[in-house]
C-alpha positions in Angstrom: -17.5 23.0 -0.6 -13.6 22.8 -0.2 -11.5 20.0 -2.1 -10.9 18.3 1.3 -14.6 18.1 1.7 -15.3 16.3 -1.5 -16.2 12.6 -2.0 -12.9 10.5 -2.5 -14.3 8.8 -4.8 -14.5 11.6 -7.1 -12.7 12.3 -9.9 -11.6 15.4 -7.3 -9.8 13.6 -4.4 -10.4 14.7 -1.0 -6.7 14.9 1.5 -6.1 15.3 4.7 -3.6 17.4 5.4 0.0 15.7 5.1 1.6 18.2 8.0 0.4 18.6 11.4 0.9 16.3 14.6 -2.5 14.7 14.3 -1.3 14.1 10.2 1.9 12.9 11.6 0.1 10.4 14.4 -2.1 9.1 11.6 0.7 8.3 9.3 2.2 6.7 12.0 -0.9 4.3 12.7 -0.4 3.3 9.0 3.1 2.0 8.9 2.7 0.6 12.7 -0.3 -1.6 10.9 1.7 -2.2 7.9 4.2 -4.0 10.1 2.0 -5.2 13.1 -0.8 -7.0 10.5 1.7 -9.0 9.1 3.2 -10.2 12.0 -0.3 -10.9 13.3 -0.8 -13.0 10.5 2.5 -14.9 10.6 1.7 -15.5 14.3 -1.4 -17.0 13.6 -0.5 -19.0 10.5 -2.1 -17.0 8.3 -1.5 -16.8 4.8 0.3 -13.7 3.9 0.4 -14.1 0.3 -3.3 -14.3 0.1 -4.3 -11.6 3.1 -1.4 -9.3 1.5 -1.8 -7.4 4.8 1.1 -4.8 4.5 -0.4 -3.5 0.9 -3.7 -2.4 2.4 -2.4 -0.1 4.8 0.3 1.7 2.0 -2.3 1.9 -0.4 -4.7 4.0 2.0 -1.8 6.2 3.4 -1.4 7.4 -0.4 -4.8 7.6 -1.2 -5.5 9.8 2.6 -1.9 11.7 2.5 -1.1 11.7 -1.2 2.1 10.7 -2.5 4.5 11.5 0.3 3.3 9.5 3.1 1.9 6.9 0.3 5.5 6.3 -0.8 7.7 6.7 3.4 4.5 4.0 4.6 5.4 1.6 1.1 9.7 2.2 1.9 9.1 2.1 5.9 7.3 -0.6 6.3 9.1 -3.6 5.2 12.4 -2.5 6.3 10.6 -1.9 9.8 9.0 -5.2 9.7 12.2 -6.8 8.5 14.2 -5.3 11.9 11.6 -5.7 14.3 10.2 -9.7 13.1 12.5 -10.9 10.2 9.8 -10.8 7.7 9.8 -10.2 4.8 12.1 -12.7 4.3 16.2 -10.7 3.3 15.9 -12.6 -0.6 12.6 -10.9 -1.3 12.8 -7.4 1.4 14.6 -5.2 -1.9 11.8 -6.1 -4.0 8.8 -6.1 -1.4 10.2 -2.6 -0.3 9.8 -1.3 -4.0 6.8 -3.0 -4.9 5.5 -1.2 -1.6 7.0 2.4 -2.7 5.4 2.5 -5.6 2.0 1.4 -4.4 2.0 4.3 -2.4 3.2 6.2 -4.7 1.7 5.5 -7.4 -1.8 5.8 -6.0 -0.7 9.1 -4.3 0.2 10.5 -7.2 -2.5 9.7 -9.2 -4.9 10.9 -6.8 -3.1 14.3 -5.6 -1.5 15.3 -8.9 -3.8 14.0 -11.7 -7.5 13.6 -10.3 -7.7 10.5 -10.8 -10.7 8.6 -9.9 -9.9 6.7 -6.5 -11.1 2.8 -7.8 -8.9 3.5 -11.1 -6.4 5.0 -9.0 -5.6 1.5 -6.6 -5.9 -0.4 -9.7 -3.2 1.0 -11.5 -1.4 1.6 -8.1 -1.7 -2.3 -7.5 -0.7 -3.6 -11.4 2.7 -0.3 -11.1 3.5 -2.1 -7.9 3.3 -5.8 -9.2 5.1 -5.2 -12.2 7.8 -3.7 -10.3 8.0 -6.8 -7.7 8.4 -9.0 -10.6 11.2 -6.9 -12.6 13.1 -6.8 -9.6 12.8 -10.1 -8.7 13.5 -11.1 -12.4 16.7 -8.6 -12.6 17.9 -9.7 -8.6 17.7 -13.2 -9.5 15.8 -13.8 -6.2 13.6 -16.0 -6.6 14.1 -19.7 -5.3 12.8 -21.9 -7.7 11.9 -21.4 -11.1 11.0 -18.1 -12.3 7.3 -19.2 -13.2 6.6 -21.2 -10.2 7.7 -18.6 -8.0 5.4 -16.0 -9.2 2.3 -18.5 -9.3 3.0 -19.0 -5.6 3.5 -15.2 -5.4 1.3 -13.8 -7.2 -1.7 -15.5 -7.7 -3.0 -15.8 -4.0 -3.3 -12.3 -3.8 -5.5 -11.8 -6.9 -8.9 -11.7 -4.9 -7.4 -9.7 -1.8 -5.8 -7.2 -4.8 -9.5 -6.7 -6.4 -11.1 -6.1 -2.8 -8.4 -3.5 -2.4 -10.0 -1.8 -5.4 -13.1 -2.3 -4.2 -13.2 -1.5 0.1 -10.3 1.1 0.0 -11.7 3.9 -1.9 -14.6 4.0 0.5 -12.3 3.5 3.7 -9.9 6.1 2.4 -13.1 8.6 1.9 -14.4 7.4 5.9 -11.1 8.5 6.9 -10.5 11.6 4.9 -14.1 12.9 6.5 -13.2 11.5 9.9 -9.8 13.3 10.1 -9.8 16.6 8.1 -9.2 19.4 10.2 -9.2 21.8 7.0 
């Protein structure tokens, strides 16, 4: 059995290709979804903080396409999202856009490079990406209140959306990887 055949929840991860047009329209599908969900969600007054709907499509492009398209879907997306709906807001876009980077690259990495087991791999992903929102919000000076308010009201809503992350997308990157390999 090939490597692109095996479970993705292995400590062997399983990619799709990252070249080829049906790669590239993927790839595509995840940064149009990491800007579209969120501007679903503001439409319908949902709460973003909590539903953290850009992260889950960055975190599965790294995990499907490894490091590459894990870290373009985590830069893309927030500056797309910014241009097209205004959101995320311009005080919090630099350190959104980095926290999104390294999710996707982070998990990427530690998927494509080092084997690392897919659940570990979005967890460590996920805690990389928080710690560097809050350093650059910290170093930026962005936030509008106090420094521990701010990160209560950022942070802690998306606790139980960040531990179904670890828990749905290692088996929704693995449907995909089978559904799309063309190796």
């Amino acid at each position: 059995m090939s490597t692109a055949h095996q479970t993705s929840l292995s400590a062997q991860p399983a990619f799709s290709s990252y070249y080829g047009l049906h790669a590239v329209y993927v790839q595509s599908a995840f940064i149009a979804s990491a800007v579209l969900l969120p501007i679903a969600a503001h439409l319908l007054g949902a709460p973003v903080r909590v539903l953290l709907p850009m992260h889950w499509p960055v975190l599965l492009a790294g995990m499907v396409y490894g490091w590459k398209a894990g870290a373009m879907t985590g830069a893309l997306a927030p500056l797309i999202s910014y241009l097209v709906s205004g959101y995320p807001m311009p005080n919090i876009l630099p350190s959104m856009t980095f926290e999104l980077f390294t999710y996707g690259f982070v998990v990427g990495v530690l998927r494509q490079r080092f084997n690392v087991n897919a659940f570990v791999s979005t967890t460590i992903a996920i805690f990389a990406g928080r710690i560097m929102f809050v350093l650059l919000v910290l170093v930026t000076a962005r936030a509008s209140i106090t420094n521990v308010e701010y990160f209560r009201s950022a942070l802690v809503p998306g606790i139980i959306p960040a531990m179904l992350q670890i828990i749905i997308l290692p088996f929704i990157a693995q449907w995909l990887i089978k559904k799309y390999d063309t190796q």
